[in-house]
py3Dmol code that shows the C-alpha trace and the ligand (Angstrom):
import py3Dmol

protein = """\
ATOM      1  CA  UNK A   1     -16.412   4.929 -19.531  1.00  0.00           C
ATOM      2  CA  UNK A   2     -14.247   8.229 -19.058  1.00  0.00           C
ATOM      3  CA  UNK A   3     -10.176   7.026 -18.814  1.00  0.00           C
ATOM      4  CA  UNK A   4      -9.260   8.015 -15.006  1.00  0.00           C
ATOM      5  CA  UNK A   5      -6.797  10.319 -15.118  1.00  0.00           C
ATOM      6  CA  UNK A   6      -4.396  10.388 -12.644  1.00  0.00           C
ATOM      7  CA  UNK A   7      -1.143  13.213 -11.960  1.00  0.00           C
ATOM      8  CA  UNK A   8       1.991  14.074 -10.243  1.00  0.00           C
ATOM      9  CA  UNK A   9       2.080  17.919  -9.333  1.00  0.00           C
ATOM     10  CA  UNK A  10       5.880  19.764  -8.718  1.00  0.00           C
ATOM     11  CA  UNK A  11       7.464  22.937  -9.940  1.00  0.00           C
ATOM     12  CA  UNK A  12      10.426  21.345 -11.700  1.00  0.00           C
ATOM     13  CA  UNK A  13       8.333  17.774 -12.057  1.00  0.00           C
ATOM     14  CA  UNK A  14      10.529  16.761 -15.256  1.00  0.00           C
ATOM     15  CA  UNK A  15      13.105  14.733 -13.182  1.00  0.00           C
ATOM     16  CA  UNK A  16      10.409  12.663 -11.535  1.00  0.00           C
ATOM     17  CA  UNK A  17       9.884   8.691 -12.348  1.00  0.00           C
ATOM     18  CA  UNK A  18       6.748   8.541 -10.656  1.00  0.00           C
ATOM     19  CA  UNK A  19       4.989   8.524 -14.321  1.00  0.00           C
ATOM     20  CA  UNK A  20       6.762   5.237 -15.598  1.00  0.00           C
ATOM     21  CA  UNK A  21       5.865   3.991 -12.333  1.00  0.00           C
ATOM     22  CA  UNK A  22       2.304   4.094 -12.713  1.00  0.00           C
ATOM     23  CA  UNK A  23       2.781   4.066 -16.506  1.00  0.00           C
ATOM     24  CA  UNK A  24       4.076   0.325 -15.978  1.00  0.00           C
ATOM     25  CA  UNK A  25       1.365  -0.759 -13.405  1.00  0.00           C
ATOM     26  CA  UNK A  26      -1.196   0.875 -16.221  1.00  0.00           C
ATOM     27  CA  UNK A  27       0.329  -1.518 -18.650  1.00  0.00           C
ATOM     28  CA  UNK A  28       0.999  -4.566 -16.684  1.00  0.00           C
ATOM     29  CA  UNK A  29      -3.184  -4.298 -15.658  1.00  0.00           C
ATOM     30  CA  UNK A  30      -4.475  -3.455 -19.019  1.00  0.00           C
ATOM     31  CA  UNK A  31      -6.123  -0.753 -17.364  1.00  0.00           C
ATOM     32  CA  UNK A  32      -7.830   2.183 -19.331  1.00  0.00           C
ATOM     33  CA  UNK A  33      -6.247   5.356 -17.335  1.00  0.00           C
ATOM     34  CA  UNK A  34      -3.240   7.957 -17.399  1.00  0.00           C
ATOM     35  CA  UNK A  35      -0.349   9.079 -14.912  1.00  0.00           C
ATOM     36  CA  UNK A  36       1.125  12.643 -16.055  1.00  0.00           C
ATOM     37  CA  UNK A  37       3.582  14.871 -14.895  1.00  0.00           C
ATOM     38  CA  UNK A  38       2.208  18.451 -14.509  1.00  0.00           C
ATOM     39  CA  UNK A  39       4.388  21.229 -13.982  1.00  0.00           C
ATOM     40  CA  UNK A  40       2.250  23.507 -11.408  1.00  0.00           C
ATOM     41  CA  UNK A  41       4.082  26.820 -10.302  1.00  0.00           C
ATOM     42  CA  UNK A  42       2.943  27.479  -6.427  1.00  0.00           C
ATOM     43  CA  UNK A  43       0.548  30.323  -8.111  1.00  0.00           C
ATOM     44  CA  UNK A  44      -1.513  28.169  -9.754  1.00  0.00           C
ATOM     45  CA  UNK A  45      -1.930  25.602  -7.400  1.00  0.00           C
ATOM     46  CA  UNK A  46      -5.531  27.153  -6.148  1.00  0.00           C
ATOM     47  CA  UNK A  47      -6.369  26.742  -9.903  1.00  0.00           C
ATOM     48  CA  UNK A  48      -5.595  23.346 -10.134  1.00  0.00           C
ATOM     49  CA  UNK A  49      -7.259  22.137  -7.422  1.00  0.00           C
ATOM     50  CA  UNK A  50     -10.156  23.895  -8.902  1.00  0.00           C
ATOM     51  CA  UNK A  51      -9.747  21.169 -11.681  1.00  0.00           C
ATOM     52  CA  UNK A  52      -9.622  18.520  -9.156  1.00  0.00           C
ATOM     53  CA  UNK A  53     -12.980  19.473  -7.719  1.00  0.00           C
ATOM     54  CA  UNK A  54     -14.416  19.533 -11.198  1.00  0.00           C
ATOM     55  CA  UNK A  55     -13.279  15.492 -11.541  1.00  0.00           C
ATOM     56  CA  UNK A  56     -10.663  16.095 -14.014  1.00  0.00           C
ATOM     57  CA  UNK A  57      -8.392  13.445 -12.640  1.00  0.00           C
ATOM     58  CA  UNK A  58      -9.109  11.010  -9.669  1.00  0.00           C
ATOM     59  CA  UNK A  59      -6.031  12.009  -7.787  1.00  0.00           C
ATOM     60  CA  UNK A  60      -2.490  12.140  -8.147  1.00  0.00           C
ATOM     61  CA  UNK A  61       0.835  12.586  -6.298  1.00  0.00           C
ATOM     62  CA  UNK A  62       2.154  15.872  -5.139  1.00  0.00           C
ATOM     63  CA  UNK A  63       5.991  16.883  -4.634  1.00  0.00           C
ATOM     64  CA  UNK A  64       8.640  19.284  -4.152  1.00  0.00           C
ATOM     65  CA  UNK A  65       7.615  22.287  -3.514  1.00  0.00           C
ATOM     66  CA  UNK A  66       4.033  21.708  -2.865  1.00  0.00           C
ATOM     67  CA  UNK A  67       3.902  19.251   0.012  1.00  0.00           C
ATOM     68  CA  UNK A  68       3.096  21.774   2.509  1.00  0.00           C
ATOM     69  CA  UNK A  69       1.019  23.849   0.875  1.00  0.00           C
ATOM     70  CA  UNK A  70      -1.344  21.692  -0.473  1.00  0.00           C
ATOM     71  CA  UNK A  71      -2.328  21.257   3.364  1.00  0.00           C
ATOM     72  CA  UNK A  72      -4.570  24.273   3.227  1.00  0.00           C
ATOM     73  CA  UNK A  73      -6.264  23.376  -0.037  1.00  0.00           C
ATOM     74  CA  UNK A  74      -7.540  20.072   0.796  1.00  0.00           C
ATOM     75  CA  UNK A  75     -11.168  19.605   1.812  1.00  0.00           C
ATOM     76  CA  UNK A  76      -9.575  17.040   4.121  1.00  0.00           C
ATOM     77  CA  UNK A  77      -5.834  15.677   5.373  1.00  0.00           C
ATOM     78  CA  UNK A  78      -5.328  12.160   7.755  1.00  0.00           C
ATOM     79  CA  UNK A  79      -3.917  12.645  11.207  1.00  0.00           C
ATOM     80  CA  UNK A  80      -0.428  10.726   9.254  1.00  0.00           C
ATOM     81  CA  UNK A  81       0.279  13.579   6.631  1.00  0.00           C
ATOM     82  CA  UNK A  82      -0.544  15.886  10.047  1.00  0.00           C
ATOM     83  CA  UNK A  83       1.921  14.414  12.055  1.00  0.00           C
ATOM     84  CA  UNK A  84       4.197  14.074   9.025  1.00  0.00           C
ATOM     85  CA  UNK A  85       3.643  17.520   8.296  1.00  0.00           C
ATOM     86  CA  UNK A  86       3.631  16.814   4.202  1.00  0.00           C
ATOM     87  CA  UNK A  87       0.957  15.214   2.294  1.00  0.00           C
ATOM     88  CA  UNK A  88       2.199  13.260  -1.042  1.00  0.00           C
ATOM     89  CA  UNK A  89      -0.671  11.514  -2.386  1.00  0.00           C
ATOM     90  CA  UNK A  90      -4.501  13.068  -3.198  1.00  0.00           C
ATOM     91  CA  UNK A  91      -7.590  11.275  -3.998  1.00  0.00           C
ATOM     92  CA  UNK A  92     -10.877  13.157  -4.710  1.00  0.00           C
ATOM     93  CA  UNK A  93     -13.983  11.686  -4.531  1.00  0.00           C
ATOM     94  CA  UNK A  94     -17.499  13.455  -4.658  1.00  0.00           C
ATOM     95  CA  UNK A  95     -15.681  17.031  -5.879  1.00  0.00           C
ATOM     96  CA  UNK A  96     -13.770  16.543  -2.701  1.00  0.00           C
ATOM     97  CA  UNK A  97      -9.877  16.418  -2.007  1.00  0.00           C
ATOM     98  CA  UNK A  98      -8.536  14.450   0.550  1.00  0.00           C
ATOM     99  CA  UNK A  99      -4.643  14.703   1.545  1.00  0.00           C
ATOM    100  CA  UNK A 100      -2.764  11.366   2.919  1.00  0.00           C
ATOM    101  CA  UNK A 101       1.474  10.532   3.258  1.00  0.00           C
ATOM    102  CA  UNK A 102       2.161   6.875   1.844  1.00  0.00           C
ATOM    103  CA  UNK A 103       6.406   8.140   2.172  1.00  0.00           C
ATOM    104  CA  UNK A 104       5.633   6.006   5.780  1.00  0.00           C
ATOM    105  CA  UNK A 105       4.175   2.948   4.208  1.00  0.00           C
ATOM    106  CA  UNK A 106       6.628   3.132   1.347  1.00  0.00           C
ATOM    107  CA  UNK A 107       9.400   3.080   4.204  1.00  0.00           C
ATOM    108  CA  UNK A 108       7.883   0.285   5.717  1.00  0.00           C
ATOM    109  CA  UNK A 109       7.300  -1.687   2.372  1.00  0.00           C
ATOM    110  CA  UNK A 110      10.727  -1.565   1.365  1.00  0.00           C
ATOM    111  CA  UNK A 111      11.978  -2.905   4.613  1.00  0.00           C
ATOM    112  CA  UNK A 112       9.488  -5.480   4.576  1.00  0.00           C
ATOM    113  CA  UNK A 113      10.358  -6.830   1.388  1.00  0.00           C
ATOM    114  CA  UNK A 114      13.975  -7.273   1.947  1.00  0.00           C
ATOM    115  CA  UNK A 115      14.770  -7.393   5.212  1.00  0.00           C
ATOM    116  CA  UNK A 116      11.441  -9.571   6.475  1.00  0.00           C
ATOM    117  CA  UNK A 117      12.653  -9.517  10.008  1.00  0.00           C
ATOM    118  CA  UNK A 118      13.929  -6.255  10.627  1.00  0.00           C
ATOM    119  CA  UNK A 119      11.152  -5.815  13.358  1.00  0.00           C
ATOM    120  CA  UNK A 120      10.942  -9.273  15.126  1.00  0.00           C
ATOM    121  CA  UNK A 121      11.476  -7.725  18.651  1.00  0.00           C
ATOM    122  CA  UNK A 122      12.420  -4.584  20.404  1.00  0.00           C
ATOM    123  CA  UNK A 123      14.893  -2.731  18.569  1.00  0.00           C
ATOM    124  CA  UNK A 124      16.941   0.654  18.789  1.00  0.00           C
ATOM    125  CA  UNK A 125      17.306   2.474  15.904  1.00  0.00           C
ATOM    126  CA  UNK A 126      19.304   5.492  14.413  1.00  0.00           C
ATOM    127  CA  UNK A 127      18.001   7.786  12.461  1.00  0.00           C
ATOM    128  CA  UNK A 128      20.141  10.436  10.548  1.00  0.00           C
ATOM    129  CA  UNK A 129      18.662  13.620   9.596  1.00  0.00           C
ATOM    130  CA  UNK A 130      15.894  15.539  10.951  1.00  0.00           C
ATOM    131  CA  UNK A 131      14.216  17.237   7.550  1.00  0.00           C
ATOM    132  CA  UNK A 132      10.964  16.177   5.830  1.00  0.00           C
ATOM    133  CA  UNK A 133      12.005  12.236   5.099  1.00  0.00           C
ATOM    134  CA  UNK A 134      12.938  11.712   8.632  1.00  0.00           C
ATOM    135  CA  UNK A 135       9.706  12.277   9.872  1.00  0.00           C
ATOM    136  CA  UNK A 136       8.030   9.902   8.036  1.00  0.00           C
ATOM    137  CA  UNK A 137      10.503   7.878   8.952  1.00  0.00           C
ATOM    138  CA  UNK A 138      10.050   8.522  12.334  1.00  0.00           C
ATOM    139  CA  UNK A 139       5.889   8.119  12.245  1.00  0.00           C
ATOM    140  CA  UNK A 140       6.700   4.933  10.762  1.00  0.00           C
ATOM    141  CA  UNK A 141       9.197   3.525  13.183  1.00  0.00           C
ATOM    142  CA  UNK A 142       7.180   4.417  16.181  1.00  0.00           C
ATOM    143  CA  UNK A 143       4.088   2.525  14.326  1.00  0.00           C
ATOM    144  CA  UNK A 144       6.344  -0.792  14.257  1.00  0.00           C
ATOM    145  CA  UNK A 145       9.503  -0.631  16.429  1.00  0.00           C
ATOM    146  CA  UNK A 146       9.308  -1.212  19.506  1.00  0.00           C
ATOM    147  CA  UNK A 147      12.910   0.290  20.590  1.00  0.00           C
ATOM    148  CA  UNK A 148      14.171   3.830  21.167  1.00  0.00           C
ATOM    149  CA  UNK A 149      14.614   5.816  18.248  1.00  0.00           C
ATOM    150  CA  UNK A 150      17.849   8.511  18.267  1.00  0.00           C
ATOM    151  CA  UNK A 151      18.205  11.304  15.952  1.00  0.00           C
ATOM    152  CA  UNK A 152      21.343  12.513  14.906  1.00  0.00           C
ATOM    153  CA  UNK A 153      21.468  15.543  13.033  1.00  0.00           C
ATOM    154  CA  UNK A 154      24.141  18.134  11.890  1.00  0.00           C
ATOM    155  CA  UNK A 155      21.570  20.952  13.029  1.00  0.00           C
ATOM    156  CA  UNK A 156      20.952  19.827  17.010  1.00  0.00           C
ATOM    157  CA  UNK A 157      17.521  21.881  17.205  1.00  0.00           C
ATOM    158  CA  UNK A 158      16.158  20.318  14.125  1.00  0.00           C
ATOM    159  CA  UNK A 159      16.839  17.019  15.944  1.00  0.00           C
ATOM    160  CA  UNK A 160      15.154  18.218  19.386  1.00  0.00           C
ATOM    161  CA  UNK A 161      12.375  20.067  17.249  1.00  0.00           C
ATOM    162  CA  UNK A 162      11.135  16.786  15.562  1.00  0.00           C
ATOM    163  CA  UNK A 163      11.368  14.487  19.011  1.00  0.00           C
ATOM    164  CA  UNK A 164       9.237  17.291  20.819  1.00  0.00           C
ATOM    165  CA  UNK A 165       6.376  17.360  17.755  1.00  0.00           C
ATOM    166  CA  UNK A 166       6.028  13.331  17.990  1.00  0.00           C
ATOM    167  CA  UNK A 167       4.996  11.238  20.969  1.00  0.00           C
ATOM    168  CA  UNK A 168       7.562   8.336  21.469  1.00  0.00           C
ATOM    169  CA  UNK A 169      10.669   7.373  23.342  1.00  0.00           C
ATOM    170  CA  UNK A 170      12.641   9.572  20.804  1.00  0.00           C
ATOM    171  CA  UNK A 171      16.342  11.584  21.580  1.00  0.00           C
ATOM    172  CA  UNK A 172      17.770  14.320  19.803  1.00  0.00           C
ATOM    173  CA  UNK A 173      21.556  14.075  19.389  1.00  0.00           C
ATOM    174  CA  UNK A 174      24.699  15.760  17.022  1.00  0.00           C
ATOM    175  CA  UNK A 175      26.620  13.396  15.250  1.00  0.00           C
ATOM    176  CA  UNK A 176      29.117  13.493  17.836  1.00  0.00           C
ATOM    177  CA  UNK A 177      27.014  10.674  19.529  1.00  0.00           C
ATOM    178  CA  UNK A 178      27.241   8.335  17.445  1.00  0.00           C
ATOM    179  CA  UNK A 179      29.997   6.338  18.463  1.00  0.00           C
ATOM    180  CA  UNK A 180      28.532   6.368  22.292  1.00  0.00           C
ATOM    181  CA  UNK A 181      25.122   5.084  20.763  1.00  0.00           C
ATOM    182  CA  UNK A 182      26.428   2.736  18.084  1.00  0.00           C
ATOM    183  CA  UNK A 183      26.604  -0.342  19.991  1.00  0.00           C
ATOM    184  CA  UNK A 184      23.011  -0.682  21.077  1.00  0.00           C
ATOM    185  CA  UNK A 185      21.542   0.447  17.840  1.00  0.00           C
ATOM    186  CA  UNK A 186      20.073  -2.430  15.495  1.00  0.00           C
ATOM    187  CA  UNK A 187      18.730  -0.266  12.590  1.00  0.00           C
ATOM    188  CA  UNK A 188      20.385   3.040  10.799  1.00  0.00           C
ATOM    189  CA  UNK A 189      18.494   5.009   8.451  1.00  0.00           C
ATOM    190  CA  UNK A 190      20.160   8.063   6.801  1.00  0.00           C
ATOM    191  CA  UNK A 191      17.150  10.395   5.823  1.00  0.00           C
ATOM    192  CA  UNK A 192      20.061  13.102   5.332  1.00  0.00           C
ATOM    193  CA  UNK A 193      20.609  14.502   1.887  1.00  0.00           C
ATOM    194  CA  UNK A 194      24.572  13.278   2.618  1.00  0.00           C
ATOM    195  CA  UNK A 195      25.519  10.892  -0.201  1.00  0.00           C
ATOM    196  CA  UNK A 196      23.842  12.575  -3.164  1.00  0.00           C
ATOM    197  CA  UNK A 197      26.154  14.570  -5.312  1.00  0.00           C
ATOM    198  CA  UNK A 198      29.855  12.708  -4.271  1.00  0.00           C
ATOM    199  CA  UNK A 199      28.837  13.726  -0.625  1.00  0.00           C
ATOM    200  CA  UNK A 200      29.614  11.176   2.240  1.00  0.00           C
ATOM    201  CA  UNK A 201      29.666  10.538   5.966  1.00  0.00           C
ATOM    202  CA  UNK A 202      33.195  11.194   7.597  1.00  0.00           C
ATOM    203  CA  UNK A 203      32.445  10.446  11.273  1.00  0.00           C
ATOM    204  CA  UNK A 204      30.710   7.539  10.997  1.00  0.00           C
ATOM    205  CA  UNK A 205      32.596   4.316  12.085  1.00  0.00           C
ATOM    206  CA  UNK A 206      30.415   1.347  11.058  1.00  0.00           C
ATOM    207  CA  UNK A 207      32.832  -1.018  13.258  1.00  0.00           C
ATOM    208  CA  UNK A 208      30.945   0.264  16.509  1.00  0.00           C
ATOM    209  CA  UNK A 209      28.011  -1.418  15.381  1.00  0.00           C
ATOM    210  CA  UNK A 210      26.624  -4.321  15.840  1.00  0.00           C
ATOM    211  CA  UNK A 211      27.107  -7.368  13.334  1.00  0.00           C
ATOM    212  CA  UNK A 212      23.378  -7.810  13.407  1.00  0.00           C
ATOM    213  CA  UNK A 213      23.135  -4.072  12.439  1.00  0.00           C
ATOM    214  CA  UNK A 214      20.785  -3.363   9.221  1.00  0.00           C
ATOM    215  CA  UNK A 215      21.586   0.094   7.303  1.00  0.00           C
ATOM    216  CA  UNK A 216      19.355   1.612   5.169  1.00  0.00           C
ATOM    217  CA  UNK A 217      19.430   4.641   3.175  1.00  0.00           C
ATOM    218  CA  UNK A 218      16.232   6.385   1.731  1.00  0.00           C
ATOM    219  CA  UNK A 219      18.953   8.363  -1.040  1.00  0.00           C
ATOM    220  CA  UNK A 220      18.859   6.195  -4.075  1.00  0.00           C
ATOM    221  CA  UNK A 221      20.746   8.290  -6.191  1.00  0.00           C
ATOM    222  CA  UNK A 222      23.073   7.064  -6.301  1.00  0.00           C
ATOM    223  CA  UNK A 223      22.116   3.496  -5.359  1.00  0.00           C
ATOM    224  CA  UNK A 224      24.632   1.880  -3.741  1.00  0.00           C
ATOM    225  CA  UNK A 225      25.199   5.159  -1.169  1.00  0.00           C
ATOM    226  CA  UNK A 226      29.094   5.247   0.181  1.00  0.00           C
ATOM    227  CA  UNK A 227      27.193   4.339   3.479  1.00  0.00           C
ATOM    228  CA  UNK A 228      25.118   1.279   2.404  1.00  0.00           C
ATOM    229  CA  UNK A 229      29.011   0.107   0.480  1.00  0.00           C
ATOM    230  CA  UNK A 230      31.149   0.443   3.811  1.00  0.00           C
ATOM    231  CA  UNK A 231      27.664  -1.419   5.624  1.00  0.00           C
ATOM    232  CA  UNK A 232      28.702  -4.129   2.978  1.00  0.00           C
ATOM    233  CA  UNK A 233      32.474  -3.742   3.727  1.00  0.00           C
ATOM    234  CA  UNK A 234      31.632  -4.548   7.110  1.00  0.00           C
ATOM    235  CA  UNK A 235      29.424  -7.437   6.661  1.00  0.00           C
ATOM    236  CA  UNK A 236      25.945  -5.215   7.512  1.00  0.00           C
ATOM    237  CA  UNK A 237      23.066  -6.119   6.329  1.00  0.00           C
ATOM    238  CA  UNK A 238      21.455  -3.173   3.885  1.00  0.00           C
ATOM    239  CA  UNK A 239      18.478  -2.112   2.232  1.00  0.00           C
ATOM    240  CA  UNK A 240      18.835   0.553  -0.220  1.00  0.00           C
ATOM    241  CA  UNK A 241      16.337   3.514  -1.049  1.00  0.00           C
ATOM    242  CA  UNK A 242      14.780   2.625  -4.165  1.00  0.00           C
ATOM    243  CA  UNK A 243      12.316   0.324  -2.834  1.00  0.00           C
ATOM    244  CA  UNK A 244      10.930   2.948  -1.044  1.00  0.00           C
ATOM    245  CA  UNK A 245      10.136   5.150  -4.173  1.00  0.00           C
ATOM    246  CA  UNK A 246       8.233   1.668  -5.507  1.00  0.00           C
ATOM    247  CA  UNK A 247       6.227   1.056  -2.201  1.00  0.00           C
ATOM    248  CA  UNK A 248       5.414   4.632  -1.509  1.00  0.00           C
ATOM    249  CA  UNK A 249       3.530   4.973  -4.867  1.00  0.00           C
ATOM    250  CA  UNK A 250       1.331   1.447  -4.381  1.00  0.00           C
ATOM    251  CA  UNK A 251      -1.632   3.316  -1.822  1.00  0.00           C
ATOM    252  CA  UNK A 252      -2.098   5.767  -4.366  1.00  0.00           C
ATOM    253  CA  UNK A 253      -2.298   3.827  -7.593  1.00  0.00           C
ATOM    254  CA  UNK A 254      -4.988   1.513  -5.801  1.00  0.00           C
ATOM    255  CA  UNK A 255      -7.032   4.665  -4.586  1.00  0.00           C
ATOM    256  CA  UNK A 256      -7.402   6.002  -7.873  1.00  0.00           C
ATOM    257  CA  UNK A 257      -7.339   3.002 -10.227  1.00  0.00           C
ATOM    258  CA  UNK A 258      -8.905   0.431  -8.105  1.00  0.00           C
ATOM    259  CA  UNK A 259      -6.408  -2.475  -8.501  1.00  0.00           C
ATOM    260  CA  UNK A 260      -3.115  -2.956  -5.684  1.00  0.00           C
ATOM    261  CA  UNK A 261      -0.158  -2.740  -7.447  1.00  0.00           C
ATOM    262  CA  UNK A 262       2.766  -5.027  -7.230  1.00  0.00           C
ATOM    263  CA  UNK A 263       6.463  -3.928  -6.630  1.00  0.00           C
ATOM    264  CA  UNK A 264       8.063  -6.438  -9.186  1.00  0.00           C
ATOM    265  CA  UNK A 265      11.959  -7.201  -9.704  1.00  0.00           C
ATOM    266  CA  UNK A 266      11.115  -5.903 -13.449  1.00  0.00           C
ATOM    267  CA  UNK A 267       9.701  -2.600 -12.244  1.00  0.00           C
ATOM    268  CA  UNK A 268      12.774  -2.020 -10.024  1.00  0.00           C
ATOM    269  CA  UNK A 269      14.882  -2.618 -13.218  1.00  0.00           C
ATOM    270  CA  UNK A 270      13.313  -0.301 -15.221  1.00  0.00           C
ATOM    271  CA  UNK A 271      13.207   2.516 -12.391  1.00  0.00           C
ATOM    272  CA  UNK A 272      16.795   1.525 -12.170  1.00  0.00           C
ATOM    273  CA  UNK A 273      17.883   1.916 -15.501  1.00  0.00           C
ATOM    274  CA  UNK A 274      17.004   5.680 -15.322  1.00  0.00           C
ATOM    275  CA  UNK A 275      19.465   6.146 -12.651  1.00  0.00           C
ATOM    276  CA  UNK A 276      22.896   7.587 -12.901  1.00  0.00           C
ATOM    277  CA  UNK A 277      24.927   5.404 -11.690  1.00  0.00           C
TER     278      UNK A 277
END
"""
ligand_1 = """\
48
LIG
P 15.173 18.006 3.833
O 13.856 18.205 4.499
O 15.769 19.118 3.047
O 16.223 17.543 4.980
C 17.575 17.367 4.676
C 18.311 16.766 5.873
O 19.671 16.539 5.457
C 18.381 17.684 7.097
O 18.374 16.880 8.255
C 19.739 18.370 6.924
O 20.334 18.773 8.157
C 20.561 17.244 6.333
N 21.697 17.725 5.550
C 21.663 18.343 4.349
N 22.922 18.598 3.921
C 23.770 18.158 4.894
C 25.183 18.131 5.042
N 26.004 18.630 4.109
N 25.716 17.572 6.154
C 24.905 17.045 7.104
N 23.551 17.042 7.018
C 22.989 17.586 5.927
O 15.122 16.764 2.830
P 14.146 15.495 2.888
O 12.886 15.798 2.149
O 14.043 15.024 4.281
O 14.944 14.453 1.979
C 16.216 13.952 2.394
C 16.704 12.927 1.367
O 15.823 11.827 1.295
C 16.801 13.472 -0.058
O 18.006 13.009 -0.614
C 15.621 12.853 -0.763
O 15.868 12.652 -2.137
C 15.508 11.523 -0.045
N 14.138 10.948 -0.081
C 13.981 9.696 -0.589
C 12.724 9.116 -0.605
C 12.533 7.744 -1.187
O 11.407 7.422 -1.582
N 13.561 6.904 -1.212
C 11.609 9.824 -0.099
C 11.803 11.109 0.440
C 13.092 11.673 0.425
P 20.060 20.223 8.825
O 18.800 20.100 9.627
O 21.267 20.440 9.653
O 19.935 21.201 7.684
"""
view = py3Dmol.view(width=600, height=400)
view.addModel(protein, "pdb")
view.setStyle({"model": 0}, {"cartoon": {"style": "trace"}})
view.addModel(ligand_1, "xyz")
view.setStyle({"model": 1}, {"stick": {}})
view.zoomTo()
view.show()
């Protein structure tokens, strides 16, 4: 039996952790394969997927910059990574690639897992941020909430421009909403890049929200966010962004390795330690 070979594809790809990821769930399953990071400039990606149809590698992970273009290489993409707009995750089978998005499923694990009932019932949510992320986000929120969903966004037309693409009782909105929304909303999700790199929210006053309020931030660098600390400071429950990263990367390892992976306290420490804090 060959070893099934399996990748993450970016141009940098030497920050990612996706490797010890799968390199622990390789371990943990005394399975006979391999997760490596591939540095793939946007030229060569025709070439490499060239390898893929060959059977080099059973699939693999793609990121930054690729998750767009990738869309015209595949011999096949799911309606999700359409209406996401970004695929993440490739499995090839027969000499053929197919294109999926587990970001959605990785947002919804992470919530699952520790905050169980953040969906029992109809439930308005806010999302911040209208890029990539917060489309997922959004794909996934209209798959399990049953509420409105309102998107605030520094850039207004981003905002409208993501409501109008998916079906849903969606609103666009600037951040000068907020405080007129706050009080209805159950569930806040910053999907903006604000809170990376000493950066942090200055109009947003978590008093206005409700006690029963869940935050949760997909940044996880660092991992307690400013915004998930002043949740805390105001009693809020939160969830913080690392999970996601775990359950995002679970789909793929069981497409290519046949065995579901599980998202383990001792995995999170390890992806942990390799944050700055
Ligand atoms: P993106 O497509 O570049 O979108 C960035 C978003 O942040 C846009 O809505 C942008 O607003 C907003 N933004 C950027 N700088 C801002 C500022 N100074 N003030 C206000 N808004 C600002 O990025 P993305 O792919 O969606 O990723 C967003 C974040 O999510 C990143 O930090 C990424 O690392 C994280 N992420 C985490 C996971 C996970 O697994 N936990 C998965 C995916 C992404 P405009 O429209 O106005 O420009």
């Amino acid at each position: 039996m060959l070893t099934t070979k399996a990748f993450v594809i970016g141009h940098p790809i030497a920050h990612s952790r996706s490797p010890l990821i799968h390199g622990t769930w390789l371990a943990e399953n005394g399975l006979d394969g391999s997760y490596e990071a591939i540095d793939v400039a946007p030229a060569d990606l025709p070439g490499f997927f060239e390898r893929l149809r060959a059977g080099e590698f059973a699939g693999g992970n793609v990121t930054i910059p690729h998750k767009e273009a990738v869309f015209a290489l595949c011999d096949s993409v799911d309606e999700l990574a359409r209406m996401i707009g970004a695929v993440n995750t490739l499995v090839v089978k027969n000499g053929k690639v197919h294109g999926t998005n587990t970001d959605y499923l990785g947002f919804l694990g992470n919530l699952d897992a520790n905050a169980p009932t953040w969906s029992d019932g109809p439930n308005d949510a806010m999302i911040i941020g209208a890029g990539g992320a917060a489309r997922a986000v959004l794909v996934a929120l209209r798959r399990r909430n049953g509420g409105k969903v309102h998107v605030l966004n520094r850039t207004l037309g981003n905002a409208q421009a993501l409501v109008d693409e998916i079906d849903g009782p969606f609103s666009a909105h600037g951040f000068e909403d907020f405080a007129k929304l706050a009080p209805h909303i159950g569930l806040v999700v910053n999907t903006s890049s604000i809170g990376m790199n000493g950066t942090r929210f200055d109009w947003l006053d978590m008093s206005l929200l409700p006690k029963t309020a869940l935050v949760t931030d997909i940044v996880y660098t660092p991992l307690e966010t400013p915004l998930l600390a002043e949740a805390k400071a105001h009693g809020l429950r939160t969830v913080d962004g690392l999970g996601m990263l775990l359950h995002q990367a679970v789909p793929g390892f069981a497409a290519w390795f046949g065995v579901t992976p599980v998202v383990t306290p001792q995995l999170r420490a390890r992806i942990e330690a390799t944050l700055d804090h």
